[in-house]
Backbone bond lengths (Angstrom), bond angles and torsions (degrees), N, CA, C in turn:
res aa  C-N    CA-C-N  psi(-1)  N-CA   C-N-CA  omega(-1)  CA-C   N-CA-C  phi
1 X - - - 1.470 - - 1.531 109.43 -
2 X 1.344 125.18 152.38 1.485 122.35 -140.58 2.414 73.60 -118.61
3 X 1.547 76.95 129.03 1.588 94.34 175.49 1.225 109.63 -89.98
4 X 1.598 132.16 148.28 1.625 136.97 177.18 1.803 91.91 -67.16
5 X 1.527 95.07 160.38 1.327 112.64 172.01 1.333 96.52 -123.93
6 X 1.874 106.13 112.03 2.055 93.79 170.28 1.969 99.03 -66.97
7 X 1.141 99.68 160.51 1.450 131.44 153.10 1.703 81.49 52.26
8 X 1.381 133.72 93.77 1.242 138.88 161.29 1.428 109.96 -83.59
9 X 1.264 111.08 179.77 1.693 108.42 171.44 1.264 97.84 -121.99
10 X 1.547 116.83 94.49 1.729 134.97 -171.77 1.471 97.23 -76.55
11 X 1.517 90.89 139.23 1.542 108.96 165.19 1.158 113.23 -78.74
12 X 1.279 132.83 84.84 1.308 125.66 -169.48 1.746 111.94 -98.59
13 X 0.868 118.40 -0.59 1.674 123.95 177.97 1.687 87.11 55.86
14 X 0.985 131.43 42.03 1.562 120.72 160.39 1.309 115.02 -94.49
15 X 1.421 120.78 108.13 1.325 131.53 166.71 1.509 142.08 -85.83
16 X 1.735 116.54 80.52 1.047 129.80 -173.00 1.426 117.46 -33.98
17 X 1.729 103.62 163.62 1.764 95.85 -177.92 1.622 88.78 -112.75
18 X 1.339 107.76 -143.30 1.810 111.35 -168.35 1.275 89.20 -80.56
19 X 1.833 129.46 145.78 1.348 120.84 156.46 1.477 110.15 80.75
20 X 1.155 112.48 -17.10 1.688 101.27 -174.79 0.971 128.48 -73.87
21 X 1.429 159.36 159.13 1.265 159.12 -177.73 1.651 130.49 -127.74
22 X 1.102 131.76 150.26 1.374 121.45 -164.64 1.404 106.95 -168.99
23 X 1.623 112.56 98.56 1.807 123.48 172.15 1.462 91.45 -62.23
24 X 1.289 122.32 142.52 1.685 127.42 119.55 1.561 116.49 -115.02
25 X 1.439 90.51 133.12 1.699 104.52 166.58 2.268 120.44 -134.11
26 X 1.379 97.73 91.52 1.011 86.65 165.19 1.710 114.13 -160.73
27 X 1.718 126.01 -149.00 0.933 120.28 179.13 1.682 123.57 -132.46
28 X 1.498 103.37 127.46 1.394 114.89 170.35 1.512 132.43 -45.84
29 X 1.044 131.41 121.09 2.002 112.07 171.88 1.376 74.08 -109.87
30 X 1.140 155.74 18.02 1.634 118.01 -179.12 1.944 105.22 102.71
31 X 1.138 103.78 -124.13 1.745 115.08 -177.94 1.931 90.50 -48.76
32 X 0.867 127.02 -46.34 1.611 126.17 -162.29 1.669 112.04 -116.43
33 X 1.349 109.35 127.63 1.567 111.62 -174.19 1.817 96.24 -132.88
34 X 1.620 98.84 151.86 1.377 99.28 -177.53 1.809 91.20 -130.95
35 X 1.187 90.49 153.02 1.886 89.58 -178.86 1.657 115.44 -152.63
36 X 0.965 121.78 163.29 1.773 133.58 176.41 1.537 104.78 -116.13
37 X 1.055 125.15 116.08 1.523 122.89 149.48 1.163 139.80 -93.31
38 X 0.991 139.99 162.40 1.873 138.58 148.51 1.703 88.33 -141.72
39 X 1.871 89.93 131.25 1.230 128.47 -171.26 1.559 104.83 -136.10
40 X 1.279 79.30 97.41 1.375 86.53 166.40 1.764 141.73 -66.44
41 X 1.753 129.87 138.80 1.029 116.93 -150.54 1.674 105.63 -69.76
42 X 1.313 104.37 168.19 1.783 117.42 -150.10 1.523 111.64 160.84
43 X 1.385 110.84 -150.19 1.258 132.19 -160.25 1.840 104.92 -174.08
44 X 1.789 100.51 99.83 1.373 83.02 170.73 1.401 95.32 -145.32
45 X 1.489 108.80 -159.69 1.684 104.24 -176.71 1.560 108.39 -139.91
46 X 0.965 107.24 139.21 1.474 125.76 171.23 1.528 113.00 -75.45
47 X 1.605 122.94 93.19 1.199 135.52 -152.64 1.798 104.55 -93.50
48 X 1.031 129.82 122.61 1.386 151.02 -169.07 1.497 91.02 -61.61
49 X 1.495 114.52 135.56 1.520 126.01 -173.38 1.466 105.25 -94.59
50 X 1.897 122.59 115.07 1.244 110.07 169.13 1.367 113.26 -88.49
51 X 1.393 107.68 113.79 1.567 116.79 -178.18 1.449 96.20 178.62
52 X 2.035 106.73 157.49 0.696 82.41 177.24 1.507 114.37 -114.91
53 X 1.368 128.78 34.70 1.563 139.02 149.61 1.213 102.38 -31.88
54 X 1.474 104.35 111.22 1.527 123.58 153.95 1.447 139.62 -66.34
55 X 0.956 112.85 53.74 1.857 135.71 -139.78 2.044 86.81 -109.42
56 X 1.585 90.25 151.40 1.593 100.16 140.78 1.543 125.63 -168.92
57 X 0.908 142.05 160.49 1.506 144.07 -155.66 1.682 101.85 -117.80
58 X 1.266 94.94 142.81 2.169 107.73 -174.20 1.748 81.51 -126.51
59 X 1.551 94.73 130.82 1.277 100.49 -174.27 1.856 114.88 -125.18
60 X 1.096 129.23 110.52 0.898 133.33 -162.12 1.950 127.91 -101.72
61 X 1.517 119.71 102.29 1.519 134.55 -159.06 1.275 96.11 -55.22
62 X 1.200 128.25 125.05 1.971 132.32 179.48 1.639 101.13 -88.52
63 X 1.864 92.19 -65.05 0.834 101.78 160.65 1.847 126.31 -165.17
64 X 1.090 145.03 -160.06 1.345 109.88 176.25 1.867 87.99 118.78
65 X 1.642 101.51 179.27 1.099 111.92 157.52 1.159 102.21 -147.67
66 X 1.906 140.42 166.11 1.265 130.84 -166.67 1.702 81.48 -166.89
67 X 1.622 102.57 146.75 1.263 102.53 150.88 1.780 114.46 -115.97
68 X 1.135 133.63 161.25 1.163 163.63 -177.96 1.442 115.02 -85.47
69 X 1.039 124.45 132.47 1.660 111.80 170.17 1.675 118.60 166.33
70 X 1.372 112.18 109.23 1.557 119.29 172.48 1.353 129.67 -16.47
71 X 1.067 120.67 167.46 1.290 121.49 -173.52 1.829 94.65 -95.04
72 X 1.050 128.24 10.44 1.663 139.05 173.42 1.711 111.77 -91.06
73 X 1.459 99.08 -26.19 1.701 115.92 179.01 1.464 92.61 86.44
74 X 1.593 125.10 15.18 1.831 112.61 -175.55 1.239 94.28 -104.76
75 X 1.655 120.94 -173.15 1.130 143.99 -168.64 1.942 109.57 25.29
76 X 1.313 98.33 53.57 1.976 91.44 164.93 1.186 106.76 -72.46
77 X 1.805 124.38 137.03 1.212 149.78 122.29 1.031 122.54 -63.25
78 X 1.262 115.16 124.72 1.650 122.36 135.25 1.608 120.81 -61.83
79 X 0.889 109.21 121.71 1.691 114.08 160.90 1.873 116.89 -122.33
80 X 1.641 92.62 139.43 1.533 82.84 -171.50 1.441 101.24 -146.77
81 X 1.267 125.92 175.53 1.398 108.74 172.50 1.323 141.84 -29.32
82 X 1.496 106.19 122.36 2.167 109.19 -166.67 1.432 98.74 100.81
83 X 0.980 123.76 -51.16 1.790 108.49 -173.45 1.560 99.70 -53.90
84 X 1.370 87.40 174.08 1.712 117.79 -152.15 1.856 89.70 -160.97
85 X 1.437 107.11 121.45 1.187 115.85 160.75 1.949 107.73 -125.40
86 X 1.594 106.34 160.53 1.251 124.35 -171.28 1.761 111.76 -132.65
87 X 1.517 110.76 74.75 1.790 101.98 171.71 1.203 127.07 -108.15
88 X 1.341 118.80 166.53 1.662 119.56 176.47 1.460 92.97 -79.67
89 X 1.416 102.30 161.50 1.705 114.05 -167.19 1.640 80.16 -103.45
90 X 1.008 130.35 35.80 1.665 115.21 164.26 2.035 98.73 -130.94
91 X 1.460 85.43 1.28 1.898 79.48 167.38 1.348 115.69 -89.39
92 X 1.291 117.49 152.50 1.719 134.56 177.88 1.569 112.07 -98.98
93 X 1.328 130.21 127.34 1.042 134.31 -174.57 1.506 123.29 -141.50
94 X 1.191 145.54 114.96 1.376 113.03 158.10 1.321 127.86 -97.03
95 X 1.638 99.62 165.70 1.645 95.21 -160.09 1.706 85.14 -135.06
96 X 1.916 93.56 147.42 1.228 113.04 -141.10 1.543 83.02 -125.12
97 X 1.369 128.66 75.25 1.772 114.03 -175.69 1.583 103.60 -86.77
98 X 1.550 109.03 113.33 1.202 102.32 144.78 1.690 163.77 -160.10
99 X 1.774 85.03 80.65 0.950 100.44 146.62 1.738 93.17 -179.18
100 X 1.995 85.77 135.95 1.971 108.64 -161.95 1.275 102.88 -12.92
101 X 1.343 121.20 135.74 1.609 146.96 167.18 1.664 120.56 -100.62
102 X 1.294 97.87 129.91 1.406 109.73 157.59 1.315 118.93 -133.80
103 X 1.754 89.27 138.18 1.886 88.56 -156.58 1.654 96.54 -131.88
104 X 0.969 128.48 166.24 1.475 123.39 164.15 1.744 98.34 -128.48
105 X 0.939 123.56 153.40 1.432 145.71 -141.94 1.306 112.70 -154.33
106 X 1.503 126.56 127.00 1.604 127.34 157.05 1.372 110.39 -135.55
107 X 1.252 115.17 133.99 1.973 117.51 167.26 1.745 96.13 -113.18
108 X 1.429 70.15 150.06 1.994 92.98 -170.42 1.536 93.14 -132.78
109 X 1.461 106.65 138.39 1.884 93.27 140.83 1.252 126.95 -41.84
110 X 1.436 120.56 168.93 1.221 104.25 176.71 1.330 104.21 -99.47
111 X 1.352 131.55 -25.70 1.650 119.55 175.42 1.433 116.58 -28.37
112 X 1.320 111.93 -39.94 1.926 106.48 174.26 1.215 102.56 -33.99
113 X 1.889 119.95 -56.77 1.313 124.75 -176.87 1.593 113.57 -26.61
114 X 1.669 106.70 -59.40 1.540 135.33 -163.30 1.355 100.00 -48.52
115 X 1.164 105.53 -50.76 1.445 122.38 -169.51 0.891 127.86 -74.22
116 X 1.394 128.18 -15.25 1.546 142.43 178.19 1.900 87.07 -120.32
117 X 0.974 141.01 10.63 1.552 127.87 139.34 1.182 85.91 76.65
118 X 1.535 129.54 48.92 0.916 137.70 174.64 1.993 127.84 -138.25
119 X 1.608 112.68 98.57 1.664 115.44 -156.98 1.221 117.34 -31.90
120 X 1.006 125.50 144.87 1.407 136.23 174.94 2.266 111.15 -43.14
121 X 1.384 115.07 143.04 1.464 101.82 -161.68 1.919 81.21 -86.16
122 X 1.266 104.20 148.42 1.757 114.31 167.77 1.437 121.17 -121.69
123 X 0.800 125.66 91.49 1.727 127.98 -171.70 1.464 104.77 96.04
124 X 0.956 118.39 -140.36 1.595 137.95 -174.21 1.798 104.85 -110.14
125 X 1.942 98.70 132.44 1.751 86.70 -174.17 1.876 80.97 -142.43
126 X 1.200 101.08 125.89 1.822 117.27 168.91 1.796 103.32 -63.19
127 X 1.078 91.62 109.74 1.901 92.66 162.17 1.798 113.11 -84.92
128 X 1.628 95.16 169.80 1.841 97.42 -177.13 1.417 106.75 -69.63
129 X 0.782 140.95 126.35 1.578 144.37 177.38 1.706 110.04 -78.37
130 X 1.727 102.43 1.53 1.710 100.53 169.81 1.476 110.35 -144.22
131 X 1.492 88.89 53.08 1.235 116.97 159.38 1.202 124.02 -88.00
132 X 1.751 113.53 103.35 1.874 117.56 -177.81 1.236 105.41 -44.60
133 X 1.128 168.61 5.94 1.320 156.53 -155.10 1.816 94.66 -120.61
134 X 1.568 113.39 -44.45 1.810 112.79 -143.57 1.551 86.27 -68.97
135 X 1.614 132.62 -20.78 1.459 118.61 -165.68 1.682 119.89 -74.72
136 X 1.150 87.07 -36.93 1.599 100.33 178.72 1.780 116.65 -82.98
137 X 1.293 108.03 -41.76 1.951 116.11 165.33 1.690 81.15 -43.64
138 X 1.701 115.21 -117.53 0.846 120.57 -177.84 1.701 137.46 19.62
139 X 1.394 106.74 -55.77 1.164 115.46 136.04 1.638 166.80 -8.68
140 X 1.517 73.23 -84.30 1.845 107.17 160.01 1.779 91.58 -70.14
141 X 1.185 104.84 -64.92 2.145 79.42 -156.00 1.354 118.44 -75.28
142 X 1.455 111.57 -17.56 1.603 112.17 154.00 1.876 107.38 -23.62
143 X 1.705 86.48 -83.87 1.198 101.04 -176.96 1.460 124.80 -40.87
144 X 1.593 114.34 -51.81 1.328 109.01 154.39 1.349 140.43 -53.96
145 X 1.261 123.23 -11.71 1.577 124.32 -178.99 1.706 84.15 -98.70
146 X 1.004 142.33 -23.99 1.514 107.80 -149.90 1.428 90.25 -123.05
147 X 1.318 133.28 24.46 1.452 138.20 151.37 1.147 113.58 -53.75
148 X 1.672 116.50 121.30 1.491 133.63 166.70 1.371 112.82 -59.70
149 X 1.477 127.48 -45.38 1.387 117.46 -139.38 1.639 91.31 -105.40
150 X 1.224 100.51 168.88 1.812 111.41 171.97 1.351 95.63 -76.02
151 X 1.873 112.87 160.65 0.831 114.94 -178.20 2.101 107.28 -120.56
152 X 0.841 114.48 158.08 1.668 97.16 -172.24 1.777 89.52 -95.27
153 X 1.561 95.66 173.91 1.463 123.99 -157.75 1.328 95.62 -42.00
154 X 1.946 118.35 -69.20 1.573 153.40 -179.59 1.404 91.94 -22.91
155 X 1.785 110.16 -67.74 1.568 124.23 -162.80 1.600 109.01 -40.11
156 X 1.333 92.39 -55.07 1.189 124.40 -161.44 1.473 119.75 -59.65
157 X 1.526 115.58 -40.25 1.354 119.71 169.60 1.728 111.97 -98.00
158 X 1.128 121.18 -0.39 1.511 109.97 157.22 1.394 89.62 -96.17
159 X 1.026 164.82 -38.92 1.780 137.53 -168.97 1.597 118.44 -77.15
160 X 1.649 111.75 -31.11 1.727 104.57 142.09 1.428 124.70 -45.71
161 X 1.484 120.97 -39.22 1.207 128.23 -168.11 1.488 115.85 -73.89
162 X 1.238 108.07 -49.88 1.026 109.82 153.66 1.833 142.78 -49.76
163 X 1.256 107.75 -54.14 1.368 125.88 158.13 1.933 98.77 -39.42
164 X 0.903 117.82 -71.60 1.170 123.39 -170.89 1.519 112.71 -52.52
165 X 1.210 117.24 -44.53 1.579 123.85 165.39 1.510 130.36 -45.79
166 X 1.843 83.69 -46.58 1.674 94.77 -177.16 1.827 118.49 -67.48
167 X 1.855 94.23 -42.47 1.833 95.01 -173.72 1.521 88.92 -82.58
168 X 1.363 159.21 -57.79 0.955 130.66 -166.36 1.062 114.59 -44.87
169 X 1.217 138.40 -52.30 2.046 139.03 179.66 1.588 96.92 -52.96
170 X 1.399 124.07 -54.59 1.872 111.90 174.55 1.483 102.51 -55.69
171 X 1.154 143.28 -69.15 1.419 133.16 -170.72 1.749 120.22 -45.53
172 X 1.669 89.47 -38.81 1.825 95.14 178.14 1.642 112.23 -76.98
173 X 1.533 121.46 2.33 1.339 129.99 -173.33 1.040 100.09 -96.73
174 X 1.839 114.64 -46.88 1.585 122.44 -164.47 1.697 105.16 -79.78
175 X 1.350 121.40 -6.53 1.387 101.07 -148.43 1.571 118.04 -35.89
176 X 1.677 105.23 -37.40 1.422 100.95 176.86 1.312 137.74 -77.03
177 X 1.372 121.98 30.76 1.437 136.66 -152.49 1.511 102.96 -101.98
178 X 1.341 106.08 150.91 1.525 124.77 -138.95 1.709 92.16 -78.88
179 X 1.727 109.99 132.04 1.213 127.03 -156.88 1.902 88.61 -91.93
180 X 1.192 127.29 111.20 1.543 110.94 147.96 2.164 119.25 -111.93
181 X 1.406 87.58 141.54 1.475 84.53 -177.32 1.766 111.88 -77.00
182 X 1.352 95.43 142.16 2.013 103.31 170.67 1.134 117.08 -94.47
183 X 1.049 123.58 3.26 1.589 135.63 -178.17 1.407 135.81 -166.06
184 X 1.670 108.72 150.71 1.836 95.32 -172.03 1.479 133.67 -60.23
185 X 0.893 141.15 97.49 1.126 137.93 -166.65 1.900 112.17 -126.56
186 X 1.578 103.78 135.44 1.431 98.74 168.64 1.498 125.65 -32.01
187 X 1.153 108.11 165.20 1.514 131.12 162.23 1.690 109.01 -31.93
188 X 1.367 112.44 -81.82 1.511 146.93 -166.40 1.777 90.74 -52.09
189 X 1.799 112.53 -65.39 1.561 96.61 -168.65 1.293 111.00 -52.26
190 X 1.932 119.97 -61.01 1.132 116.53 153.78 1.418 137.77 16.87
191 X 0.967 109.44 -81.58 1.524 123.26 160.62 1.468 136.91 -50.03
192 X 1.641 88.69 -53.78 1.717 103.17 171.66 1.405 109.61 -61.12
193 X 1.300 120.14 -19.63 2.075 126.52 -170.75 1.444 95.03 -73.87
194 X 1.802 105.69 -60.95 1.460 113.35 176.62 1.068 125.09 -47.81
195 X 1.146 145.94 -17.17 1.544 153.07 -145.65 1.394 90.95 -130.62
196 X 1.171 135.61 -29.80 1.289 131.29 -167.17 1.768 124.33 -110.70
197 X 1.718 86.18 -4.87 1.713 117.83 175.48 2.079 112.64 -117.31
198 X 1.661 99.13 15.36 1.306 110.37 -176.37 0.944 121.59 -136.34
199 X 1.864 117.39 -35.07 1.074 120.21 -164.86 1.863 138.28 -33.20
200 X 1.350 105.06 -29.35 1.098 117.60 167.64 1.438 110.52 -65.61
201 X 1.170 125.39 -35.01 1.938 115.16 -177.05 1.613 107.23 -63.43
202 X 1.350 101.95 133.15 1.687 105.50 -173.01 1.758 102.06 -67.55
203 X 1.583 112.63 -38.19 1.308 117.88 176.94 1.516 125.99 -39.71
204 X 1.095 115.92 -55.39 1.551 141.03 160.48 1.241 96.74 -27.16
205 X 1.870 112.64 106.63 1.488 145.45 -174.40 1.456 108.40 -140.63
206 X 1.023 107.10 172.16 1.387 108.09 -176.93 1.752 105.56 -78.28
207 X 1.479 106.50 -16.42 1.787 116.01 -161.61 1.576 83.75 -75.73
208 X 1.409 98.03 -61.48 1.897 118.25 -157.36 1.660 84.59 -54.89
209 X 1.260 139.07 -47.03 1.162 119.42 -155.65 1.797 116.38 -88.47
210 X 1.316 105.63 -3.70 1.820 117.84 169.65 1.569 93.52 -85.86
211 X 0.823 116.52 -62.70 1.351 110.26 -163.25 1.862 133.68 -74.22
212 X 1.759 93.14 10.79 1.684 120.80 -171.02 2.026 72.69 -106.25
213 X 1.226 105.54 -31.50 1.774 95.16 -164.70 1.911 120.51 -97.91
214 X 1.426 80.63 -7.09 1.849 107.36 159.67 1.577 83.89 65.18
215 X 1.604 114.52 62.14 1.759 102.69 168.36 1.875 89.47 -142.57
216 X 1.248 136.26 -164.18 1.312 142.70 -175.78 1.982 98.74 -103.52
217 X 1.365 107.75 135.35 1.344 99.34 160.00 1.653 124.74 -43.68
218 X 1.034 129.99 -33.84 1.347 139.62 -172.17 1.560 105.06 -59.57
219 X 1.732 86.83 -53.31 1.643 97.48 -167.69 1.816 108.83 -70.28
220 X 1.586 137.55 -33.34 0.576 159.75 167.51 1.695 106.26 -54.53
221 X 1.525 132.97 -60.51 1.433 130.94 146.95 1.067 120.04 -14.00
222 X 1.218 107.50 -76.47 1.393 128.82 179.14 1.923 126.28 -35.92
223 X 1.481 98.10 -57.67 0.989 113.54 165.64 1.935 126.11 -45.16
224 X 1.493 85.89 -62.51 1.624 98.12 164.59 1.617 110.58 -53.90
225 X 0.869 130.05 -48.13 1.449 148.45 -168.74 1.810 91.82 -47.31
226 X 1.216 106.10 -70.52 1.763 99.09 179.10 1.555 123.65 -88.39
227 X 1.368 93.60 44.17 1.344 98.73 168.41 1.901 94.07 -142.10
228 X 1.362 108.24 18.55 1.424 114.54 178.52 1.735 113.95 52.98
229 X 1.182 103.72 58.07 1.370 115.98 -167.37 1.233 121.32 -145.82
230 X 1.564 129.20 139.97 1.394 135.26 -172.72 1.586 100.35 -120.08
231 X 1.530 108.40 126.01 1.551 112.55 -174.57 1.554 99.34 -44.42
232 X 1.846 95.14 -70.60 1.750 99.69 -161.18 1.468 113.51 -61.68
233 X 1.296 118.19 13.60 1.667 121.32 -176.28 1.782 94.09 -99.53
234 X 1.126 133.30 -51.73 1.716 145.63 -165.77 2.005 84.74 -66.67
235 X 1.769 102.40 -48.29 1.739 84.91 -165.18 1.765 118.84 -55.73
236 X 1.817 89.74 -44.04 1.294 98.67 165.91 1.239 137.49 -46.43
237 X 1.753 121.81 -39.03 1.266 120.44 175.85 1.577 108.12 -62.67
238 X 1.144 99.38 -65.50 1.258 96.43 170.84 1.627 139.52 -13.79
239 X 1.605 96.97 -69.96 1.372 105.99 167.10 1.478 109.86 -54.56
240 X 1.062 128.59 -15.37 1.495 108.63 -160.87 1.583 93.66 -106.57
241 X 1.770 126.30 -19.37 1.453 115.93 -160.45 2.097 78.26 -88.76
242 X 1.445 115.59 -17.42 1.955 97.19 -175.40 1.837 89.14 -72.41
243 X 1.274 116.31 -45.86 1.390 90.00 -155.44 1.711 119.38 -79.52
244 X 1.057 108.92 -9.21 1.731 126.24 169.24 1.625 89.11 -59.65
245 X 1.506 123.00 -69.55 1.474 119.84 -178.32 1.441 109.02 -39.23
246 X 1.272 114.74 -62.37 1.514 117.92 -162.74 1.680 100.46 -49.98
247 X 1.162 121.14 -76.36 1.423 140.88 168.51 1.861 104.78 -13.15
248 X 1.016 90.92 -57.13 1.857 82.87 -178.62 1.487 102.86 -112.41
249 X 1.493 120.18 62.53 0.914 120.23 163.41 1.597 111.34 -117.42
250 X 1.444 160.77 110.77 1.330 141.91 163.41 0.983 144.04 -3.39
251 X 1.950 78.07 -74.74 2.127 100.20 165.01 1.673 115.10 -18.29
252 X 1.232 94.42 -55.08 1.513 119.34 -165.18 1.207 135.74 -76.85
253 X 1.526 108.20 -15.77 1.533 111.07 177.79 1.652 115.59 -51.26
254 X 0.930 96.81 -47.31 1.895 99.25 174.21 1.346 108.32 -34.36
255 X 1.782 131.50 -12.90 1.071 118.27 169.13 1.074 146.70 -102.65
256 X 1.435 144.71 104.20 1.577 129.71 -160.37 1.500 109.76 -55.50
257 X 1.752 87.99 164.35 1.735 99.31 -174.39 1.550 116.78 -55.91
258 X 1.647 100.87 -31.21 1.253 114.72 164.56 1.903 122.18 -31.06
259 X 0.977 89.09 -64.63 1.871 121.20 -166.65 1.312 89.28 -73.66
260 X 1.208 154.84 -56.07 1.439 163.21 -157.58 1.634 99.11 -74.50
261 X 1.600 125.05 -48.53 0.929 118.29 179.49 1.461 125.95 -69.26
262 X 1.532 112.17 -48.88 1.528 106.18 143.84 1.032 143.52 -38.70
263 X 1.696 126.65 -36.29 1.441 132.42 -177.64 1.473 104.41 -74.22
264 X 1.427 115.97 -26.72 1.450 115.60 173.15 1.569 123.22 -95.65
265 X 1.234 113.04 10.98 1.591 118.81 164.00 1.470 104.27 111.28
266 X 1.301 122.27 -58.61 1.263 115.80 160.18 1.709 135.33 8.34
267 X 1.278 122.13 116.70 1.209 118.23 -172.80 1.621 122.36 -73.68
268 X 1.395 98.46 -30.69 1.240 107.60 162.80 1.637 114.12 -162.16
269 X 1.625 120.82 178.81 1.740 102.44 172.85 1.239 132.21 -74.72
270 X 1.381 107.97 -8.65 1.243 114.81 159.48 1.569 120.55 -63.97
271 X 0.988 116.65 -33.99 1.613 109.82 -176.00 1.341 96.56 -96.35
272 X 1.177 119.31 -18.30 2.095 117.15 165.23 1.387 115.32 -40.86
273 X 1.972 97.45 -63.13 1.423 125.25 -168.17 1.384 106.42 -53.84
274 X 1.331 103.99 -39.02 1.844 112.56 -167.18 1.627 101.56 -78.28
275 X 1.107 128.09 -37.71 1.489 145.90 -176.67 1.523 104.73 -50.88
276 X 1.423 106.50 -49.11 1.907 128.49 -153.50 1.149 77.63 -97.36
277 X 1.392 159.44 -25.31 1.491 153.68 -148.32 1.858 100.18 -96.36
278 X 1.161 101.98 -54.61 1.279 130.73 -148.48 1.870 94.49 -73.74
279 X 1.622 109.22 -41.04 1.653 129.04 167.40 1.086 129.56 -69.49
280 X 2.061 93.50 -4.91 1.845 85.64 -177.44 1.202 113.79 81.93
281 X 1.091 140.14 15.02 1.671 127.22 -130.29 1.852 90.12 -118.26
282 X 1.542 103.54 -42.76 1.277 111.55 -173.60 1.561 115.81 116.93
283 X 1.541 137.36 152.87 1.456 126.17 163.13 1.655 123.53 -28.54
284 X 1.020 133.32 151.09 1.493 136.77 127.16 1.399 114.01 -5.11
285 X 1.532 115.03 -66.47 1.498 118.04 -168.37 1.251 108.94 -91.23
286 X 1.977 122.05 -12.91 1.372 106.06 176.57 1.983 100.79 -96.96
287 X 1.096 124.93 28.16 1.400 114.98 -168.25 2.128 87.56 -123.64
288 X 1.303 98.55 -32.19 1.594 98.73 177.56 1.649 110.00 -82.47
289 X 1.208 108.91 -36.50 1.570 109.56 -178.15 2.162 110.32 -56.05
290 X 1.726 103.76 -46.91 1.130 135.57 -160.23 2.022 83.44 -67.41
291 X 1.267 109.06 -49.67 1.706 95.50 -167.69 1.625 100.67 -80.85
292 X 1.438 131.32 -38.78 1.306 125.49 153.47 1.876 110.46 -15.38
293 X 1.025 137.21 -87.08 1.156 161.13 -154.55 1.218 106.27 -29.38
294 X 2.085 84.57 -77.48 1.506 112.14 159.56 1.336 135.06 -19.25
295 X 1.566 99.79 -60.17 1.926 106.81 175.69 1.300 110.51 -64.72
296 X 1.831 127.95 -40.83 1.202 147.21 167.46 2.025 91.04 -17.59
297 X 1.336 77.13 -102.91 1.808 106.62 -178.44 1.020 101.12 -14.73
298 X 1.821 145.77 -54.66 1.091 149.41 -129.32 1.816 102.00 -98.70
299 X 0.664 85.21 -47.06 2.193 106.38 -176.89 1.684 93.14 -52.29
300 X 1.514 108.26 113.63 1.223 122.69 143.26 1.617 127.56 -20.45
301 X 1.253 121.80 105.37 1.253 147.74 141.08 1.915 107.65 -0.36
């Protein structure tokens, strides 16, 4: 069993400017790291990870102020105390601190995502900053990054477990949290990020989604059109590959089909049922029974 390392020397692809400075103090499990910074004010960039670890980091404002902003110089944020950001560790960013930052920080695989039936994060995505959950997380990994003592093997894999529990429930809260892009990208990817960083919002239309991308529905059609594609057909898949996840997920049984159909955008379970029908996919109760089985079979003798 893989032991935490306090105070590792994280690959963080953080790229200092002249003079700048940057503590880290926290602890490794391996796939999942939790950390404390002070970043000093500057100008540096958040350098895109070549690999292909499917990882991403939820980053949390202590205190400080920072702005945000592509390597295009478009979409700058401010972030300041209480924000909460969510990126893939293969996005590029620079970050504009100014004035000294303290941030607390965790990277996860993204399967946690999988597992909480929740899309993969694509670029940079703003979480609610009054979200009951971020006060108490926050908290916990404070506390966890800035632990002195070793932790034993046992410790060690319930406090991943945990960690993993807590940001998956913030990500499964945020799903609908405001999509900004970190990089230039066509029209079409554009979209496909949005759709795939939303799908759960019932709002999410083909209208709502031209006009989140500041182009004309027509032009937006169109686009899809030569890529042999129907907006409300991609939203739909979508919705239907989160709620297949949700459905055979554990975590989740505590939730009726009801609640599942909402969490996946769905207007109601009727248009779920018809959705999952239409995919072949099977009922609600024959797609949860079917992953039941599965885990059955799997469990040691």
């Amino acid at each position: 069993m893989h032991l935490p390392k306090p105070t590792p020397t994280y690959d963080l692809n953080l790229r200092l400017g002249s003079r700048q400075h940057c503590t880290v103090i926290g602890i490794d499990f391996g796939a999942t790291a939790a950390m404390a910074l002070h970043l000093q004010a500057g100008e540096c960039t958040i350098a895109a990870m070549d690999s292909s670890d499917d990882t991403f980091s939820l980053v949390f404002v202590v205190d400080g102020e920072l702005s945000l902003l592509n390597p295009s110089g478009e979409n700058t944020v401010r972030a300041v105390r209480g924000d909460v950001w969510a990126f893939s560790r293969t996005s590029s960013f620079d970050l504009a601190v100014v004035s000294d930052a303290q941030l607390v920080a965790v990277t996860l695989p993204a399967q946690v995502l999988h597992d909480f039936g929740v899309g993969v994060v694509h670029g940079m995505r703003e979480l609610d900053p009054d979200s009951a959950m971020l006060s108490p997380v926050l908290g916990f990994l404070r506390e966890v990054a800035l632990a002195e003592s070793d932790s034993t093997s046992v410790a060690a894999y319930f406090m991943e477990k945990l960690v993993h529990k807590m940001v998956g429930g913030i990500m499964l809260e945020n799903r609908g949290a405001r999509f900004v892009s970190t990089r230039r990208k066509g029209m079409f990817d554009q979209a496909m990020d949005y759709i795939a960083a939303r799908a759960g919002d019932g709002d999410l239309t083909p209208e709502f989604l031209a006009r989140e991308l500041s182009v004309s529905l027509r032009q937006l059609q169109r686009e899809f059109k030569t890529h042999n594609a129907s907006i409300a057909v991609v939203i739909l898949q979508h919705r239907v590959d989160l709620a297949i996840l949700q459905l055979k997920d554990p975590l989740l049984d505590v939730l009726t089909v009801d609640q599942i159909a909402l969490q996946s955008g769905f207007s109601s379970v009727v248009q779920m049922r018809r959705a999952l029908r239409d995919a072949c996919a099977g009922t609600p109760t024959q797609i949860r029974d079917k992953a039941r089985e599965q885990r059955r079979t799997k469990l040691p003798a």
